[in-house]
N, C-alpha and C positions, 0 to 999 in steps of 0.2 A: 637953663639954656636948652633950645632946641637944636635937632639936625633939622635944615632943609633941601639937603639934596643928599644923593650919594652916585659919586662919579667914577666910573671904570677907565683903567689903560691897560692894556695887555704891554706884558714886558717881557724880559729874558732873563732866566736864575745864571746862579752861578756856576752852574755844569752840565749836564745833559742829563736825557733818559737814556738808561742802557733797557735792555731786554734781560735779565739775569738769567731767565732759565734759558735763552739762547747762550750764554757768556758758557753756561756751565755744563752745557750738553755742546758745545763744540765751535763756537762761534771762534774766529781767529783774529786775533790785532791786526791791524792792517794800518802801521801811521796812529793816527789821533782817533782811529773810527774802527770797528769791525765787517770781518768781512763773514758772511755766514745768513742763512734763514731765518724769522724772523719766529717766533712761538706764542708769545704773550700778545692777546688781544689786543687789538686797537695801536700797536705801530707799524710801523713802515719800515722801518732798519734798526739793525738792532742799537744803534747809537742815532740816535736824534735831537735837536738843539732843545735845551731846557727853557720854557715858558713859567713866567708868571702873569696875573693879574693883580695891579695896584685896586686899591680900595679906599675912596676919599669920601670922608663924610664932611659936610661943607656945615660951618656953625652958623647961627645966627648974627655972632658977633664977628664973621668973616674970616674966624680962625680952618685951618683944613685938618683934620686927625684920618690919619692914614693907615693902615695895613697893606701886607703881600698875602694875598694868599700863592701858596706853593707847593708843588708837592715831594717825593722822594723821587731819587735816581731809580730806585728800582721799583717804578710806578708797578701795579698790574700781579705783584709778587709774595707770596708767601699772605695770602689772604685779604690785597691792601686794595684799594678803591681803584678805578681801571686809570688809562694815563690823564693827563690834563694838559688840555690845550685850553689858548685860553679864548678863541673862535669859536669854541663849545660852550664853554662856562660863564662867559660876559650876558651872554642872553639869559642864562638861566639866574644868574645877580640881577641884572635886570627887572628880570618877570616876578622876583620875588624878594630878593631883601630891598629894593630900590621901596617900592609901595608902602612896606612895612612900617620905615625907619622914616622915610619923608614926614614934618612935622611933630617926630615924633621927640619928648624929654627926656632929657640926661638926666640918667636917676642914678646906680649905685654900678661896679662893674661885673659883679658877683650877677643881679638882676638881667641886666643885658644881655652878658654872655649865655646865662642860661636860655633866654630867649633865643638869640641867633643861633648856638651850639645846635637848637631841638627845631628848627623851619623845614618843613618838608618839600617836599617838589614831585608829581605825581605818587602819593602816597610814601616816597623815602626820602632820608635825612638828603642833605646836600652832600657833594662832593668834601670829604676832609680836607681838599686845600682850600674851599670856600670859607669853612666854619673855620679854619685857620684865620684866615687875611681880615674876617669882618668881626673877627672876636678883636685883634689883634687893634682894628680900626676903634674899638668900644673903648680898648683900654686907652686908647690916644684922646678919646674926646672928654671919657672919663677926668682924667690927667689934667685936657689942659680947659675944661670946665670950672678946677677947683685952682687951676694955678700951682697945680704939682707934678712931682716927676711918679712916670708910669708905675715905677719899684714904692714910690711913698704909699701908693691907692694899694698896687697889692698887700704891700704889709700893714696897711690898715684893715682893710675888708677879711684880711684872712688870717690877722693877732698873729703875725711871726715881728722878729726881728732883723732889722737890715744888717747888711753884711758892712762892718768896719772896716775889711779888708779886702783885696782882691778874691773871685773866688777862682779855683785852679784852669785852667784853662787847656783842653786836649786837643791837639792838633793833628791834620787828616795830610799823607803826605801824596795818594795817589799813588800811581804805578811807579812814579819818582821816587821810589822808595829810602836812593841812598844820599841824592840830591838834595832835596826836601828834606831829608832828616839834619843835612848839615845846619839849615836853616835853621830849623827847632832847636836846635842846641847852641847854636848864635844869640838866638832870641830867647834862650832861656825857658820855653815853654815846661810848663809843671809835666804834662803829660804827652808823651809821643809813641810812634809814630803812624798810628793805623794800620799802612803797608799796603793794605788791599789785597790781601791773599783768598784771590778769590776763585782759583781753579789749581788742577793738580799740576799743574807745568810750573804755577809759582811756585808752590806747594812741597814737590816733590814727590816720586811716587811713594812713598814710605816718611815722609815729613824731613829730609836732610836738607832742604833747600831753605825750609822754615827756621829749623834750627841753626844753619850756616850764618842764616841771618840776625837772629837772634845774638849767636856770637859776637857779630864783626857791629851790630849795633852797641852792645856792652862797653865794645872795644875804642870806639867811632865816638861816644861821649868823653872818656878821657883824653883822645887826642884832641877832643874840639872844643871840649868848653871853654868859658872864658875866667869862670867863677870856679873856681875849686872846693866849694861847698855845694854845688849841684847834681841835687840827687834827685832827677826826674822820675816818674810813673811810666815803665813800657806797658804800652797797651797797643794789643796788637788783634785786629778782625782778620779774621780767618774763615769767615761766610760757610762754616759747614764741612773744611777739607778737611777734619777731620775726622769727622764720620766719613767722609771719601775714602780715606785710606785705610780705616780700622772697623769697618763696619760697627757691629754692636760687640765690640770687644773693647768694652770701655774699659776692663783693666788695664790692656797695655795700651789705650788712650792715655789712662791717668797717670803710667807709669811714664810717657813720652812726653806728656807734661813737666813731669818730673825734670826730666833734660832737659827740658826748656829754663826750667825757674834755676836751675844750674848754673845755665848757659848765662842767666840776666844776670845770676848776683854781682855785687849785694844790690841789684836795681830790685826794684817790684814789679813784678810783670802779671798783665793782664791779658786772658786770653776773652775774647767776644765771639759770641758762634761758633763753639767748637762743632756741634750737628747742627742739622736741619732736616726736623721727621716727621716734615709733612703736616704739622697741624697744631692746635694748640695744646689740644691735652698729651698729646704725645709730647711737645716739646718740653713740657713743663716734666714730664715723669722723667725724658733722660735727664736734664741739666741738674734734678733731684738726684736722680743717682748717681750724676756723676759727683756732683758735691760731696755726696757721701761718702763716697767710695777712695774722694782724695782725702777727707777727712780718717777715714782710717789708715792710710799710706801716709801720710804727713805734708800731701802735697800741697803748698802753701803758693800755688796760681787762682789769681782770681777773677771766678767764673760772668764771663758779663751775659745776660739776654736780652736778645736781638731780634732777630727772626722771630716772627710768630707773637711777638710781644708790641702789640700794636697800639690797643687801646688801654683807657681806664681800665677797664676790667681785667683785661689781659694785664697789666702791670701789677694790680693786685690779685692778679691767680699767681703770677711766678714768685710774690712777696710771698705771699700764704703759703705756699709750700718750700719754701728755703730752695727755690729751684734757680741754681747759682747766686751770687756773691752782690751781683747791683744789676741793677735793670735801666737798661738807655730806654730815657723818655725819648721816643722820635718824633719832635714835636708835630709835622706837620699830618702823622700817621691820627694822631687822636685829637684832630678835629680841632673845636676852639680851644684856645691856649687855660680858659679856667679848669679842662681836664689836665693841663699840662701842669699848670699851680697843682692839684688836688693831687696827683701820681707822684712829685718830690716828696710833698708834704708826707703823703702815705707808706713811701719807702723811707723815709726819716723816722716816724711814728714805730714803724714794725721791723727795723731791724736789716732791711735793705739797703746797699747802698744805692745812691738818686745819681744818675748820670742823667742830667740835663744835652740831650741830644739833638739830633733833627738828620741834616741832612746839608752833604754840598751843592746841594742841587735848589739851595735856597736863596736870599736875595739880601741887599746889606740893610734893608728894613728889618725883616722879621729876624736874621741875626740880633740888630739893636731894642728890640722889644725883647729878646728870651736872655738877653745881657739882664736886660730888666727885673726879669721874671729871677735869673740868678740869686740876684743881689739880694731879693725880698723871699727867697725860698732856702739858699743855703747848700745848693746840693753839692755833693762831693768833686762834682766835676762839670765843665761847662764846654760845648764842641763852639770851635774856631770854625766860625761858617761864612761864607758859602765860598766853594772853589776849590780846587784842590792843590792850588799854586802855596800853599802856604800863607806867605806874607799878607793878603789880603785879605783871607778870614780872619786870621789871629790879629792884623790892625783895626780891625771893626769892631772883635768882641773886648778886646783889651782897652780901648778908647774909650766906649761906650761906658764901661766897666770904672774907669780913670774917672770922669765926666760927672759921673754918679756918686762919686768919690768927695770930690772938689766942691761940688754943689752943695751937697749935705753938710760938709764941713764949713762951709763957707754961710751956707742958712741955719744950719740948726747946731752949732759949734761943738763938732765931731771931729777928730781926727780925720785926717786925707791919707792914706798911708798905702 
Protein backbone atom coordinates (compact mmCIF):
# COMPACT_ATOMS: atom_id res chain seq x y z
CA UNK A 1 0.00 0.00 0.00
CA UNK A 2 1.02 3.55 -0.80
CA UNK A 3 0.62 7.11 0.71
CA UNK A 4 -0.59 9.56 -1.78
CA UNK A 5 -0.87 12.63 0.01
CA UNK A 6 -0.01 14.21 3.22
CA UNK A 7 -2.40 16.76 4.64
CA UNK A 8 -1.82 19.43 7.33
CA UNK A 9 -4.40 21.47 10.01
CA UNK A 10 -3.16 23.43 12.57
CA UNK A 11 -4.93 22.80 15.94
CA UNK A 12 -4.93 23.65 19.55
CA UNK A 13 -3.04 21.13 22.52
CA UNK A 14 -4.45 20.79 25.51
CA UNK A 15 -2.76 23.60 27.68
CA UNK A 16 -0.67 26.39 26.79
CA UNK A 17 2.98 27.51 26.46
CA UNK A 18 4.18 29.15 29.56
CA UNK A 19 7.74 30.83 29.67
CA UNK A 20 9.35 28.77 32.58
CA UNK A 21 12.31 30.91 33.19
CA UNK A 22 9.92 33.92 33.27
CA UNK A 23 7.53 31.72 35.76
CA UNK A 24 10.71 31.23 37.98
CA UNK A 25 12.62 34.53 37.92
CA UNK A 26 9.32 36.45 38.90
CA UNK A 27 6.47 36.18 36.64
CA UNK A 28 3.03 36.66 38.74
CA UNK A 29 -0.42 34.62 38.38
CA UNK A 30 -2.74 36.90 37.26
CA UNK A 31 -6.36 34.76 36.77
CA UNK A 32 -5.56 31.79 34.30
CA UNK A 33 -2.51 33.94 32.56
CA UNK A 34 0.62 35.69 34.11
CA UNK A 35 1.49 38.79 34.47
CA UNK A 36 5.35 39.53 34.00
CA UNK A 37 8.22 40.01 31.13
CA UNK A 38 8.66 37.80 28.70
CA UNK A 39 12.61 35.79 28.60
CA UNK A 40 12.59 32.85 26.51
CA UNK A 41 12.79 33.45 22.78
CA UNK A 42 10.22 33.54 20.42
CA UNK A 43 7.07 34.37 22.82
CA UNK A 44 4.95 37.06 23.30
CA UNK A 45 3.54 36.46 26.93
CA UNK A 46 4.54 34.44 29.10
CA UNK A 47 1.25 32.26 28.90
CA UNK A 48 0.07 31.81 25.37
CA UNK A 49 -2.59 29.38 23.75
CA UNK A 50 -1.00 25.91 22.98
CA UNK A 51 -0.88 24.93 19.21
CA UNK A 52 -0.77 21.85 17.44
CA UNK A 53 -0.42 20.57 13.88
CA UNK A 54 -2.61 17.40 12.74
CA UNK A 55 -0.65 15.19 10.30
CA UNK A 56 -2.77 13.10 7.68
CA UNK A 57 -1.27 10.73 5.34
CA UNK A 58 -4.10 9.74 2.77
CA UNK A 59 -3.79 5.80 1.64
CA UNK A 60 -4.44 4.53 -1.53
CA UNK A 61 -7.29 2.48 -0.37
CA UNK A 62 -8.84 5.90 1.01
CA UNK A 63 -7.97 5.00 4.51
CA UNK A 64 -6.48 8.50 6.58
CA UNK A 65 -3.44 7.62 9.34
CA UNK A 66 -2.92 10.51 11.39
CA UNK A 67 -0.66 12.12 13.94
CA UNK A 68 -0.23 15.40 16.16
CA UNK A 69 2.70 16.70 16.11
CA UNK A 70 3.12 18.87 19.66
CA UNK A 71 5.26 20.22 21.75
CA UNK A 72 5.93 20.78 25.66
CA UNK A 73 4.51 23.70 27.91
CA UNK A 74 7.73 24.69 28.57
CA UNK A 75 8.73 25.03 24.91
CA UNK A 76 12.23 27.05 24.53
CA UNK A 77 13.51 25.50 28.15
CA UNK A 78 16.30 23.66 29.78
CA UNK A 79 17.92 22.89 26.28
CA UNK A 80 14.50 21.97 24.24
CA UNK A 81 13.79 23.09 20.43
CA UNK A 82 12.37 26.90 20.37
CA UNK A 83 8.26 27.38 20.78
CA UNK A 84 6.04 26.00 17.90
CA UNK A 85 3.42 27.43 16.16
CA UNK A 86 2.03 25.96 13.86
CA UNK A 87 1.85 29.20 11.00
CA UNK A 88 5.59 28.37 11.19
CA UNK A 89 5.94 24.72 10.96
CA UNK A 90 3.03 23.76 8.30
CA UNK A 91 5.16 25.20 5.59
CA UNK A 92 8.21 23.74 6.66
CA UNK A 93 5.95 19.93 6.54
CA UNK A 94 4.99 21.19 3.60
CA UNK A 95 8.37 21.96 1.82
CA UNK A 96 9.61 18.64 3.06
CA UNK A 97 8.03 15.54 4.47
CA UNK A 98 4.93 16.32 1.93
CA UNK A 99 7.46 15.56 -1.37
CA UNK A 100 9.08 12.84 0.40
CA UNK A 101 6.28 10.49 1.53
CA UNK A 102 3.92 11.37 -1.61
CA UNK A 103 3.77 8.04 -3.60
CA UNK A 104 5.65 6.71 -1.46
CA UNK A 105 5.24 2.29 0.24
CA UNK A 106 4.40 1.24 3.44
CA UNK A 107 7.09 -0.79 4.45
CA UNK A 108 7.93 -1.62 8.22
CA UNK A 109 7.49 1.16 11.19
CA UNK A 110 10.84 0.73 12.62
CA UNK A 111 12.10 1.77 8.63
CA UNK A 112 9.86 4.81 8.43
CA UNK A 113 10.35 6.28 11.47
CA UNK A 114 13.90 6.08 11.03
CA UNK A 115 13.55 8.01 7.93
CA UNK A 116 11.23 10.73 9.10
CA UNK A 117 12.96 10.93 12.76
CA UNK A 118 16.65 11.96 10.51
CA UNK A 119 14.71 14.65 7.41
CA UNK A 120 16.74 17.73 7.58
CA UNK A 121 15.59 21.25 6.67
CA UNK A 122 18.40 23.71 5.90
CA UNK A 123 21.11 21.43 7.02
CA UNK A 124 19.14 20.45 10.67
CA UNK A 125 16.92 17.87 11.96
CA UNK A 126 13.10 19.18 11.97
CA UNK A 127 11.46 20.67 14.75
CA UNK A 128 10.85 17.59 17.64
CA UNK A 129 7.12 18.20 17.48
CA UNK A 130 7.38 17.49 13.83
CA UNK A 131 9.24 14.24 13.96
CA UNK A 132 6.73 13.63 16.91
CA UNK A 133 3.25 13.93 14.90
CA UNK A 134 4.73 12.37 11.36
CA UNK A 135 6.41 9.33 13.31
CA UNK A 136 3.20 9.02 15.17
CA UNK A 137 1.32 9.49 11.38
CA UNK A 138 3.72 6.11 10.22
CA UNK A 139 2.59 4.19 13.06
CA UNK A 140 -1.17 4.68 11.95
CA UNK A 141 -0.53 3.86 8.36
CA UNK A 142 1.82 1.13 9.43
CA UNK A 143 -1.23 -0.34 11.60
CA UNK A 144 -3.99 0.14 9.54
CA UNK A 145 -1.92 -1.26 6.14
CA UNK A 146 -1.74 -4.65 8.05
CA UNK A 147 -5.27 -4.50 9.69
CA UNK A 148 -3.73 -4.13 13.19
CA UNK A 149 -3.70 -2.15 16.29
CA UNK A 150 -0.80 0.52 16.59
CA UNK A 151 0.56 -1.66 20.07
CA UNK A 152 0.32 -5.12 17.88
CA UNK A 153 3.19 -3.41 15.07
CA UNK A 154 5.02 -2.11 18.02
CA UNK A 155 5.43 -5.45 19.68
CA UNK A 156 5.98 -7.05 16.72
CA UNK A 157 8.85 -4.95 15.24
CA UNK A 158 10.50 -4.58 18.67
CA UNK A 159 9.88 -8.59 20.25
CA UNK A 160 8.31 -7.20 23.52
CA UNK A 161 5.19 -8.48 25.00
CA UNK A 162 1.70 -6.75 25.30
CA UNK A 163 0.45 -5.64 28.25
CA UNK A 164 -2.49 -8.18 29.74
CA UNK A 165 -3.37 -5.49 31.94
CA UNK A 166 -3.87 -2.08 32.41
CA UNK A 167 -0.66 -0.27 32.72
CA UNK A 168 -0.52 2.50 35.91
CA UNK A 169 -1.63 5.62 34.92
CA UNK A 170 -0.14 9.19 36.48
CA UNK A 171 -2.22 12.04 36.79
CA UNK A 172 -1.18 15.86 36.47
CA UNK A 173 -3.41 18.06 38.79
CA UNK A 174 -2.19 21.66 37.81
CA UNK A 175 -2.24 24.53 40.20
CA UNK A 176 -5.57 22.84 41.32
CA UNK A 177 -3.60 20.96 43.37
CA UNK A 178 -6.22 20.21 46.13
CA UNK A 179 -9.36 20.09 43.82
CA UNK A 180 -7.78 17.89 41.20
CA UNK A 181 -6.55 15.64 43.63
CA UNK A 182 -9.99 14.83 45.04
CA UNK A 183 -10.70 13.75 41.49
CA UNK A 184 -7.75 11.17 41.40
CA UNK A 185 -8.77 9.57 44.22
CA UNK A 186 -12.41 9.26 43.07
CA UNK A 187 -11.18 7.93 39.91
CA UNK A 188 -8.79 5.76 41.45
CA UNK A 189 -5.82 6.79 39.56
CA UNK A 190 -2.47 4.54 40.33
CA UNK A 191 -0.41 7.50 40.66
CA UNK A 192 -1.03 11.33 41.78
CA UNK A 193 -0.85 14.23 42.04
CA UNK A 194 2.07 16.30 40.21
CA UNK A 195 1.07 19.49 42.06
CA UNK A 196 3.11 21.76 40.01
CA UNK A 197 5.48 23.07 42.48
CA UNK A 198 6.96 25.17 40.41
CA UNK A 199 8.39 28.37 42.26
CA UNK A 200 9.32 29.19 45.98
CA UNK A 201 5.88 30.86 46.92
CA UNK A 202 4.39 27.23 46.25
CA UNK A 203 7.29 25.92 47.63
CA UNK A 204 7.92 27.60 50.47
CA UNK A 205 10.93 29.57 51.48
CA UNK A 206 12.53 26.58 53.46
CA UNK A 207 10.14 23.68 51.83
CA UNK A 208 6.99 23.92 54.78
CA UNK A 209 4.52 24.61 52.29
CA UNK A 210 5.71 21.31 50.21
CA UNK A 211 5.67 19.46 53.06
CA UNK A 212 2.25 20.81 54.62
CA UNK A 213 1.15 19.52 51.42
CA UNK A 214 2.48 16.35 51.39
CA UNK A 215 0.68 15.92 54.75
CA UNK A 216 -2.93 16.99 54.20
CA UNK A 217 -2.47 14.79 50.60
CA UNK A 218 -1.63 11.48 52.84
CA UNK A 219 -4.46 12.52 54.85
CA UNK A 220 -6.98 13.62 51.89
CA UNK A 221 -6.60 9.82 50.41
CA UNK A 222 -8.21 8.15 53.44
CA UNK A 223 -10.97 10.59 53.85
CA UNK A 224 -11.78 10.25 49.94
CA UNK A 225 -11.21 6.99 48.65
CA UNK A 226 -13.80 4.98 47.83
CA UNK A 227 -11.83 1.59 47.83
CA UNK A 228 -10.06 0.74 51.01
CA UNK A 229 -7.53 -1.22 49.47
CA UNK A 230 -6.19 1.98 47.59
CA UNK A 231 -2.81 2.39 47.83
CA UNK A 232 -1.70 4.98 45.12
CA UNK A 233 2.02 6.29 43.92
CA UNK A 234 2.48 10.20 45.22
CA UNK A 235 4.52 11.66 42.77
CA UNK A 236 5.16 15.00 43.04
CA UNK A 237 7.21 17.62 40.40
CA UNK A 238 8.92 20.11 42.13
CA UNK A 239 10.73 21.85 38.88
CA UNK A 240 14.09 22.47 40.81
CA UNK A 241 12.68 24.31 44.28
CA UNK A 242 14.73 22.49 45.73
CA UNK A 243 17.89 23.43 44.76
CA UNK A 244 16.07 26.94 45.24
CA UNK A 245 16.04 26.62 48.81
CA UNK A 246 19.05 24.32 49.63
CA UNK A 247 21.45 25.34 47.19
CA UNK A 248 24.24 22.61 46.85
CA UNK A 249 23.60 21.38 50.42
CA UNK A 250 22.24 18.23 49.31
CA UNK A 251 22.64 16.68 52.72
CA UNK A 252 19.89 18.49 54.26
CA UNK A 253 18.07 18.17 50.68
CA UNK A 254 18.24 14.42 51.40
CA UNK A 255 17.50 14.79 54.90
CA UNK A 256 14.19 17.07 54.06
CA UNK A 257 13.33 14.45 51.87
CA UNK A 258 13.56 12.43 54.44
CA UNK A 259 10.26 14.39 56.03
CA UNK A 260 8.66 14.16 53.03
CA UNK A 261 8.58 10.14 52.67
CA UNK A 262 7.42 10.69 56.58
CA UNK A 263 5.05 12.72 55.69
CA UNK A 264 3.50 10.21 52.67
CA UNK A 265 3.74 7.06 54.53
CA UNK A 266 2.96 4.24 54.10
CA UNK A 267 2.08 5.91 50.56
CA UNK A 268 5.28 5.90 48.07
CA UNK A 269 6.27 9.00 47.18
CA UNK A 270 8.14 10.39 44.26
CA UNK A 271 9.98 13.31 43.99
CA UNK A 272 10.65 14.72 39.88
CA UNK A 273 13.23 17.63 39.66
CA UNK A 274 14.52 18.06 42.75
CA UNK A 275 17.44 20.67 40.98
CA UNK A 276 17.99 22.15 37.81
CA UNK A 277 21.86 22.87 37.07
CA UNK A 278 21.87 24.31 34.17
CA UNK A 279 22.74 21.52 31.72
CA UNK A 280 23.17 17.90 31.07
CA UNK A 281 26.26 16.69 32.48
CA UNK A 282 25.79 18.71 35.42
CA UNK A 283 22.39 17.39 35.85
CA UNK A 284 23.14 13.98 35.68
CA UNK A 285 26.35 14.35 38.43
CA UNK A 286 23.77 16.07 41.12
CA UNK A 287 20.59 13.52 40.68
CA UNK A 288 23.94 10.91 40.99
CA UNK A 289 24.74 12.25 44.00
CA UNK A 290 21.95 12.76 45.27
CA UNK A 291 20.86 9.03 44.97
CA UNK A 292 23.73 8.37 46.69
CA UNK A 293 23.76 10.13 49.35
CA UNK A 294 20.00 8.93 50.07
CA UNK A 295 21.16 5.65 49.74
CA UNK A 296 23.49 6.07 52.54
CA UNK A 297 20.68 7.80 54.93
CA UNK A 298 18.07 5.30 54.02
CA UNK A 299 16.02 7.76 52.26
CA UNK A 300 13.66 5.69 50.35
CA UNK A 301 12.02 8.75 47.81
CA UNK A 302 12.15 8.22 44.50
CA UNK A 303 14.27 10.29 42.41
CA UNK A 304 12.47 11.06 38.81
CA UNK A 305 14.55 12.92 35.84
CA UNK A 306 13.22 15.63 34.15
CA UNK A 307 14.87 18.69 33.16
CA UNK A 308 17.74 18.33 31.11
CA UNK A 309 16.58 14.67 30.26
CA UNK A 310 15.39 15.31 26.82
CA UNK A 311 16.42 13.05 24.21
CA UNK A 312 17.59 9.40 23.46
CA UNK A 313 20.78 9.94 24.65
CA UNK A 314 20.19 12.01 27.36
CA UNK A 315 17.65 9.23 28.79
CA UNK A 316 20.55 6.88 28.49
CA UNK A 317 23.27 9.09 30.03
CA UNK A 318 20.92 9.59 33.41
CA UNK A 319 20.41 5.31 32.94
CA UNK A 320 24.09 4.79 32.81
CA UNK A 321 24.90 6.64 35.55
CA UNK A 322 22.16 5.62 38.22
CA UNK A 323 21.40 9.45 38.10
CA UNK A 324 17.96 9.03 40.12
CA UNK A 325 15.44 6.16 40.26
CA UNK A 326 13.37 6.55 36.59
CA UNK A 327 13.50 8.81 33.98
CA UNK A 328 10.20 10.64 32.32
CA UNK A 329 10.45 9.77 28.63
CA UNK A 330 8.76 13.31 27.52
CA UNK A 331 7.61 12.12 24.46
CA UNK A 332 7.24 15.01 22.42
CA UNK A 333 11.09 16.35 23.66
CA UNK A 334 12.71 13.18 21.64
CA UNK A 335 11.37 13.74 18.37
CA UNK A 336 9.76 10.47 16.53
CA UNK A 337 7.93 8.21 19.02
CA UNK A 338 10.58 5.03 17.66
CA UNK A 339 13.18 7.16 20.20
CA UNK A 340 10.29 6.99 22.70
CA UNK A 341 9.84 3.00 21.99
CA UNK A 342 13.86 2.58 22.29
CA UNK A 343 14.16 4.91 25.91
CA UNK A 344 11.29 2.38 27.81
CA UNK A 345 12.76 -0.38 26.27
CA UNK A 346 16.42 0.86 27.40
CA UNK A 347 15.43 1.95 31.00
CA UNK A 348 13.65 -1.56 31.43
CA UNK A 349 16.93 -3.26 29.95
CA UNK A 350 19.40 -1.31 32.57
CA UNK A 351 17.80 -0.96 35.65
CA UNK A 352 15.81 2.37 35.26
CA UNK A 353 12.58 2.87 36.04
CA UNK A 354 10.56 3.96 32.35
CA UNK A 355 8.13 6.66 33.03
CA UNK A 356 6.31 7.04 29.85
CA UNK A 357 5.62 10.90 29.84
CA UNK A 358 5.11 13.88 27.53
CA UNK A 359 3.43 16.76 28.30
CA UNK A 360 -0.32 18.56 28.96
CA UNK A 361 0.26 20.57 26.56
CA UNK A 362 -0.47 17.64 24.00
CA UNK A 363 -3.55 16.57 22.12
CA UNK A 364 -6.11 13.51 22.52
CA UNK A 365 -4.33 11.99 19.24
CA UNK A 366 -0.86 11.56 20.34
CA UNK A 367 -2.13 10.90 24.21
CA UNK A 368 -4.00 7.73 22.06
CA UNK A 369 -0.81 6.59 20.14
CA UNK A 370 1.69 6.66 23.54
CA UNK A 371 -1.54 4.53 25.27
CA UNK A 372 -0.28 2.44 22.45
CA UNK A 373 3.14 2.74 22.76
CA UNK A 374 2.31 1.71 26.64
CA UNK A 375 0.82 -1.25 26.16
CA UNK A 376 3.51 -2.71 23.71
CA UNK A 377 6.55 -1.35 25.90
CA UNK A 378 5.51 -1.84 29.70
CA UNK A 379 6.67 1.03 31.34
CA UNK A 380 6.13 1.59 34.97
CA UNK A 381 4.03 4.36 34.52
CA UNK A 382 1.97 6.03 31.73
CA UNK A 383 1.01 10.33 32.13
CA UNK A 384 -2.84 11.21 31.80
CA UNK A 385 -2.46 13.67 28.84
CA UNK A 386 -3.34 16.35 27.77
CA UNK A 387 -4.79 19.12 30.08
CA UNK A 388 -4.54 19.81 33.23
CA UNK A 389 -8.41 19.44 34.28
CA UNK A 390 -7.87 15.87 35.15
CA UNK A 391 -10.76 14.09 34.00
CA UNK A 392 -10.06 14.51 30.38
CA UNK A 393 -6.59 13.25 30.21
CA UNK A 394 -6.99 10.35 32.52
CA UNK A 395 -10.46 9.53 30.19
CA UNK A 396 -8.44 9.34 26.92
CA UNK A 397 -5.47 7.31 28.28
CA UNK A 398 -7.60 4.93 30.30
CA UNK A 399 -10.09 4.25 27.23
CA UNK A 400 -7.63 3.87 24.82
CA UNK A 401 -5.85 1.63 27.22
CA UNK A 402 -9.55 -0.47 27.85
CA UNK A 403 -10.11 -0.63 23.93
CA UNK A 404 -6.76 -2.38 23.47
CA UNK A 405 -7.69 -4.43 26.06
CA UNK A 406 -11.08 -5.76 24.64
CA UNK A 407 -9.79 -6.07 21.04
CA UNK A 408 -6.98 -8.21 21.90
CA UNK A 409 -9.16 -10.42 23.94
CA UNK A 410 -11.90 -10.36 21.75
CA UNK A 411 -9.13 -11.18 18.40
CA UNK A 412 -6.51 -13.18 19.81
CA UNK A 413 -8.51 -14.84 23.02
CA UNK A 414 -6.60 -12.94 25.84
CA UNK A 415 -7.94 -11.99 28.93
CA UNK A 416 -9.78 -8.19 29.01
CA UNK A 417 -8.93 -7.37 32.55
Amino acid sequence: MKIIDVICSPGRSGFFFDDQMAIKTGATADGNTYAGKVVTAGFTSVRQPGESISVMFVLEDGQIAHGDCAAVQYSGASGRDPLFLAKDFIPVIERTVRPLLTGRKITTFKEMAAELDSITDNGALLHTAIRYGITQAALDAVAKSRGKLMAQIIAEEYGTTMADAMIPIFTQSGDDRYLNTDKMILKGANVLPHALFNNIEKAGKNGEKLLEYVQWLRNRIYQVQVDKNYTPTLHIDVYGMLGEIFGEDYDSMVDYMGQLEQAAAPFRLRIEGPVDVGSVASQIAALKHIRQLQDQKGVNVQIVADEWCNTLQDVKGFTDNKAGHMAQIKTPDLGGINNTIEAVLYCKANGMGAYLGGTCNETDRSAQICAHIAMATQPIQVLAKPGMGMDEGFMIVYNEMRRILAIVAATCGRPSS
